[in-house]
N, C-alpha and C positions, 0 to 999 in steps of 0.2 A: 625568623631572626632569633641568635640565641641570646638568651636571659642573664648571660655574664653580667658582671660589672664591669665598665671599661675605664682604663685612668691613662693620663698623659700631659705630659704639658704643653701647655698649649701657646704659647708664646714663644718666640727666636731663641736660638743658641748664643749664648754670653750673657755679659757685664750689663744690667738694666738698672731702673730702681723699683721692679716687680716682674712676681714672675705668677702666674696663673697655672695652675693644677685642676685638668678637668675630670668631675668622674662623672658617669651613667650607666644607670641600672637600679635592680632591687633593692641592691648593697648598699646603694651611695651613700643616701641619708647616715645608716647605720655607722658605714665604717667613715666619716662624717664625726659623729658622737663618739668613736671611740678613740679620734685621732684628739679631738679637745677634751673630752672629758665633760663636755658638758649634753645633756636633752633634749634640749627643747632649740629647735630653730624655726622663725616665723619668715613663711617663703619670701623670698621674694625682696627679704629686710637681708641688708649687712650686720655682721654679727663681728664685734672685734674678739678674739680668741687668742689662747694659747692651744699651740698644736705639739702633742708627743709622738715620740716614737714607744715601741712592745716593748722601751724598757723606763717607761716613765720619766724617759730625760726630755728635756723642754728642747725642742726645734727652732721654734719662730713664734713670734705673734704677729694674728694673720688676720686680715677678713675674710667670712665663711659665709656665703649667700646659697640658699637651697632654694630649687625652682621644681615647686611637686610638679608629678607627672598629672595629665597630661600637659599643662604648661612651660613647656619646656622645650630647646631646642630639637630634640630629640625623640621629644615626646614620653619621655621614661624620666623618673626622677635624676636631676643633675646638680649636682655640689662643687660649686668651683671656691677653691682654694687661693685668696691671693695674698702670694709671701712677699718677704724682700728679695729684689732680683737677686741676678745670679746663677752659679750651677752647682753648687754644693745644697745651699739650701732647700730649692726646690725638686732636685734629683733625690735628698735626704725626704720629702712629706712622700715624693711619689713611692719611692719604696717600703715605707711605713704605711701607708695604703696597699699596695701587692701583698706586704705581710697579712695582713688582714681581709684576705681576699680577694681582690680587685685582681684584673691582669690588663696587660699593658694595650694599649688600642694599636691596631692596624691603621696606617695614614687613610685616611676619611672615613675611618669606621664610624666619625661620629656622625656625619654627611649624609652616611649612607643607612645608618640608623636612623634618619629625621627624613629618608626618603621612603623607607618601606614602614615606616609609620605615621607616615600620611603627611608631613610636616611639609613637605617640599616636593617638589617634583624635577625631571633630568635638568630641565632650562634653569631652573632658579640654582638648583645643587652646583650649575657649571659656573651661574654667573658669580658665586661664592668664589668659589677655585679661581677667576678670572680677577676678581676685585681685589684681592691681594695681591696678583701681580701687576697690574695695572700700569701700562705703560704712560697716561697722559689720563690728563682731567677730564679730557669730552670721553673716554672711555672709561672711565667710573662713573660717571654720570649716567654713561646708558647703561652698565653694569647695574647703579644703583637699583633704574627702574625696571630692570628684567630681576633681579630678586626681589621685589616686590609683586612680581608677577606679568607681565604687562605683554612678554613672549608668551609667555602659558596664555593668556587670554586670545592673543593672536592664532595662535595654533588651534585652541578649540572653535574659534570662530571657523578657520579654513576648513578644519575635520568636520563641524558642522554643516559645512554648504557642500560639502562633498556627499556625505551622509544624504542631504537633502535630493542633490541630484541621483541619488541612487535609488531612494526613494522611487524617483520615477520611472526608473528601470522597472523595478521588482513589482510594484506595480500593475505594469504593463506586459511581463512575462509570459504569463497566462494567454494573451492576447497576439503572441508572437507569430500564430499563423498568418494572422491578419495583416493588413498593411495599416502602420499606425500613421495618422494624421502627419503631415507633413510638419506643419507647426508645433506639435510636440516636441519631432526632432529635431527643430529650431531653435525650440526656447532652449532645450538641453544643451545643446551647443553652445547657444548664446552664453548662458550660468557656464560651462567648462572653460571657454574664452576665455573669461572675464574672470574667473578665479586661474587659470595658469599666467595672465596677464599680471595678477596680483602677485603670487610666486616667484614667476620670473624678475619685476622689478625688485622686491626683496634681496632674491637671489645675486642681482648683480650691486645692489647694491652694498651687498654685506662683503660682496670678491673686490670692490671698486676701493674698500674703506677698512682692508685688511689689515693693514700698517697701522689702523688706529688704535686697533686692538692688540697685535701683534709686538706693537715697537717697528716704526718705521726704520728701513735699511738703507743707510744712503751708499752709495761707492760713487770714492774719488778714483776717475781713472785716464790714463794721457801717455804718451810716450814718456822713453825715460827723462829725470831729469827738466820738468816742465815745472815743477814746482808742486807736485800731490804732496809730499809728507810734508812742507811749509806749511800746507795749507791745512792738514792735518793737526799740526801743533799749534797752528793759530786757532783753530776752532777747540782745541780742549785748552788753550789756554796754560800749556806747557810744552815741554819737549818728550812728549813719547817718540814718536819715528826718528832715525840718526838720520842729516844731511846732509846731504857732499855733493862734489862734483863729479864725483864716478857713476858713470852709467850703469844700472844696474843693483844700486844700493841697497833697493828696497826689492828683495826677492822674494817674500810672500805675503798676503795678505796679512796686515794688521787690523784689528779691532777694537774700537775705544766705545763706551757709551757718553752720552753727553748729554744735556737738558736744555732745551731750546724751548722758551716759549713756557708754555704746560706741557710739550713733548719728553720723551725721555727716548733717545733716537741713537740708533748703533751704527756706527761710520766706519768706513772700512775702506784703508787704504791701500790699493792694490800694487804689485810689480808693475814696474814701466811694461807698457804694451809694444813687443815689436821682434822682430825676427833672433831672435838666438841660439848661439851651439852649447851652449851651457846647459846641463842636465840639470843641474837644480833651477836654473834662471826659467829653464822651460816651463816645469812644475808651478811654478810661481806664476807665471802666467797664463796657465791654462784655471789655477783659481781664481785670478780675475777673472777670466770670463766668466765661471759659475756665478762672482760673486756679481757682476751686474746681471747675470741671470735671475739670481735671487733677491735684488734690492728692487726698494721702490721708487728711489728718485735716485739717477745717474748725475754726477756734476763730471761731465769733461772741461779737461784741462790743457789749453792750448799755450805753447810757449809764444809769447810776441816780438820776443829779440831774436825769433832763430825763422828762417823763410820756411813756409809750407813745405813740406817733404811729404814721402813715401810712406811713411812710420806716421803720418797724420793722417791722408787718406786711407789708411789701413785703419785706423782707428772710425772711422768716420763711417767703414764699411760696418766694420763690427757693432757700430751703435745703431746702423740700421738695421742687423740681424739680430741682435741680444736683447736690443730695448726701444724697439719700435713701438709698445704699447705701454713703456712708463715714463713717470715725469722726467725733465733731463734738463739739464742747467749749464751752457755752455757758458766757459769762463776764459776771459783773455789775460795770460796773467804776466806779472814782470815790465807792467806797463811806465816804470820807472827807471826801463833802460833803452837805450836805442830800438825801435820800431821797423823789423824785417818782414812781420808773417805778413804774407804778398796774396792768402787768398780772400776770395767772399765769402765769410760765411758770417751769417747773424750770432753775435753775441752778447749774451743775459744780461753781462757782467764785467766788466774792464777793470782791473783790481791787480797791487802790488801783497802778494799773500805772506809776505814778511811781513807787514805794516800792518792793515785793517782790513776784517775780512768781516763789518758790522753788515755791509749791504749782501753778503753771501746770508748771513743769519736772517736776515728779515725776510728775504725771497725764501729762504726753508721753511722758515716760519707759518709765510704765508698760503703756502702751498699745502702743506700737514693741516692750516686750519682749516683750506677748503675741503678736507676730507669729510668733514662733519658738518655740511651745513643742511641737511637735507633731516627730517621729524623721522623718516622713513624706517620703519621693521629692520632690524641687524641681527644677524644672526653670525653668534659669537665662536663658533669650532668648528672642523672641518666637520668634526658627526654631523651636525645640527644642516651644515652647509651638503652632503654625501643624500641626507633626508629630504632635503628639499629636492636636489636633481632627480633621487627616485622616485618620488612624489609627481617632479612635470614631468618624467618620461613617462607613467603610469597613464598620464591624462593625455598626453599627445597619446600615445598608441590606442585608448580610447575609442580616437574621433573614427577611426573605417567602420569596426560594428557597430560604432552607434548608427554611420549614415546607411550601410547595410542592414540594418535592425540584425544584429545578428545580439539579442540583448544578454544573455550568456556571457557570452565572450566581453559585451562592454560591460557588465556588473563584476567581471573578474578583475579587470584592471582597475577600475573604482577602489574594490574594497583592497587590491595591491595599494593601492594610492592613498587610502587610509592607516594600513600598518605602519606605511613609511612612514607619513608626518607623525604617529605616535609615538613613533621613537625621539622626537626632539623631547616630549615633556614625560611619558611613563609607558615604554614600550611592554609589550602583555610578558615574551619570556627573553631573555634574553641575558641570561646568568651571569656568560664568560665577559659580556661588554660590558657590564656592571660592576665587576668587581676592577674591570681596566682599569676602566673612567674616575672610581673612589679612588682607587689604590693609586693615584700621582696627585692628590689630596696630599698635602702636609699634615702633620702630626697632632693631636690634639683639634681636627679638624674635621 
């Protein structure tokens, strides 16, 4: 790592009532002292200051905290600066530091300084990146406890009893003319079992509980004219989508966020589903389909004033081929006009979506929270989730030379099944993924 000094602010763009300036490196203290004018800083203590600029005119008076190395985020000496917000003021300290040597950080340089100096490691560096964005409560929560470390303990456990089973490979190598004990190669299997068993649950349950971390995606979807963007503006509680009675109105997917519960959940209301000559009306429909491709809970929307049609059993097909494996929320709506729809079909919810859509909010509600009810290991990023697949494909393909005793071939796949999991906490080389992974880190971070 290079021995720069790095600066940047490290707080949001705009109007605050503070704004934080980060530096680290050799520098910092120094240009630190030369930005106040004053010596002596005692770590770790807030320090009220005046801070200048190289030409002795007064900037701000600021708090100045210095955190000697190695105590520090970083691990290298760091001086955070905190001014009045804003962007004149703290754009005005950061370049009076550059003046004075410092240059400006690359987004997660400082991340990524606190990970090749031992501070941190890939899982806790992610779950930093992840707690800021944070979709809902039970996902900073577990964010919380994974920077604290609690994935990195899980990982070295796994890499551990891998290790250990391999142990008895190498071992037994030597030996490999011979036919080794039957129950050797039992117990080994047993231990491989029983840790891909542990893997695999993880596995599905971090792909099951993706949305919690993510920002669950819901789509509103039905023929035209059924009432989706009603129901759309009754759930944000304004009029974003226009509504009418022309079929066709809403011709491509809309997107709103909303907050439900502790969720923070992105709804997306798509074109009427159903056969059209309109080239844009098409387009529009063919993004609904993507978009219940991509969501995690589908609410269809059935008209109750108008008889089962064609343009309903079509819909009814596509929600058994789009979203056969996600949550889905049939809703009868318009049920404050004449009563026509003539088929069977079980529904969630019987609701006028101009009026009150409180019992649509509690059914979302409740379903988002069963995402999280399970203590179970999460793993937070497709990386983290790509590591584990290659980690049980490693151990499946394993199991033939282990019962072949071909031990070779099974210590090959082992230690493949070691590098893999070491990639979720401090993979050995791996440059170009490291700088990815930092580099969509925010600023000052």
């Amino acid at each position: 790592m290079s021995n720069d000094t790095i600066c940047a602010i490290a707080t949001a763009n705009g109007i605050g009532s503070i704004s934080i300036i980060r530096l680290s490196g050799d520098k910092a203290l120094d240009i630190a002292k030369q930005l106040t004018k004053k010596e002596n800083f005692t770590p770790r203590y807030a320090t009220l200051c005046n801070v200048y600029n190289a030409n002795n005119e007064l900037i701000d008076e600021s708090i100045v905290i210095y955190f000697k190395a190695p105590f520090s985020f970083t691990a290298e000496d760091v001086v955070e600066i905190q001014c009045h917000g804003g962007v004149i003021v703290a754009q005005t300290i950061l370049n009076a530091a550059l003046a004075l040597g410092a240059r400006v950080a690359q987004p997660g340089e400082f991340s990524k300084r606190a990970f090749f100096n031992g501070r941190i490691d890939l899982s806790e560096a992610e779950a930093i990146a992840q707690l800021i964005e944070a979709k809902s409560e039970d996902a900073a929560k577990i964010l919380a406890k994974q920077l604290k470390g609690s994935l990195k303990r899980y990982i070295e456990e796994v890499r551990d009893e891998i290790i250990h089973i391999l142990a008895y490979s190498e071992v037994t190598i030597d030996y490999a003319e011979e036919d080794l004990p039957e129950d050797l190669v039992e117990q080994i299997a047993t231990k491989l079992k029983e840790l891909h068993k542990k893997l695999n649950t993880t596995l599905n349950a971090s792909k099951s509980r993706e949305g919690l971390m993510q920002g669950f995606r819901v789509a509103i979807i039905g023929k035209p004219n059924v009432g989706k963007s009603s129901l759309l503006n009754a759930l944000l509680n304004y009029n974003r989508a226009i509504v009418s009675n022309i079929a066709g109105t809403t011709r491509d997917t809309i997107e709103e966020q909303v907050k439900i519960g502790t969720h923070l959940i992105r709804i997306v209301d798509t074109a009427g589903i159903r056969q059209a000559d309109d080239e844009i009306e098409k387009i529009g429909i063919e993004r609904s389909l993507e978009a219940i491709e991509q969501s995690d809970i589908v609410i269809a929307v059935f008209d109750s004033s108008r008889e089962f049609d064609t343009e309903d059993k079509e819909l009814l097909n596509l929600i058994e081929q789009y979203a056969q494996n996600k949550e889905k929320i049939f809703i009868k709506n318009k049920i404050d006009l004449e009563q026509k729809f003539n088929y069977d079909l079980k529904f969630d919810l019987e609701l006028n979506s101009k009026e009150n859509v409180d019992k649509l909010l509690e059914v979302l509600k409740k379903i988002m929270d069963s995402k999280n009810t399970t203590d179970e290991m999460m793993l937070i990023s497709s990386r983290q989730i790509s590591a584990v697949e290659e980690t049980l494909q490693n151990i499946e393909e394993s199991f033939e030379p282990l019962y072949d005793q071909e031990l070779e071939i099974f210590s090959f796949h082992l230690n493949q099944a070691i590098k893999a999991i070491a990639n979720i906490t401090r993979p050995f080389e791996n440059d170009e993924m490291l700088d990815k992974m930092f580099g969509s880190f925010c600023l000052g971070k």
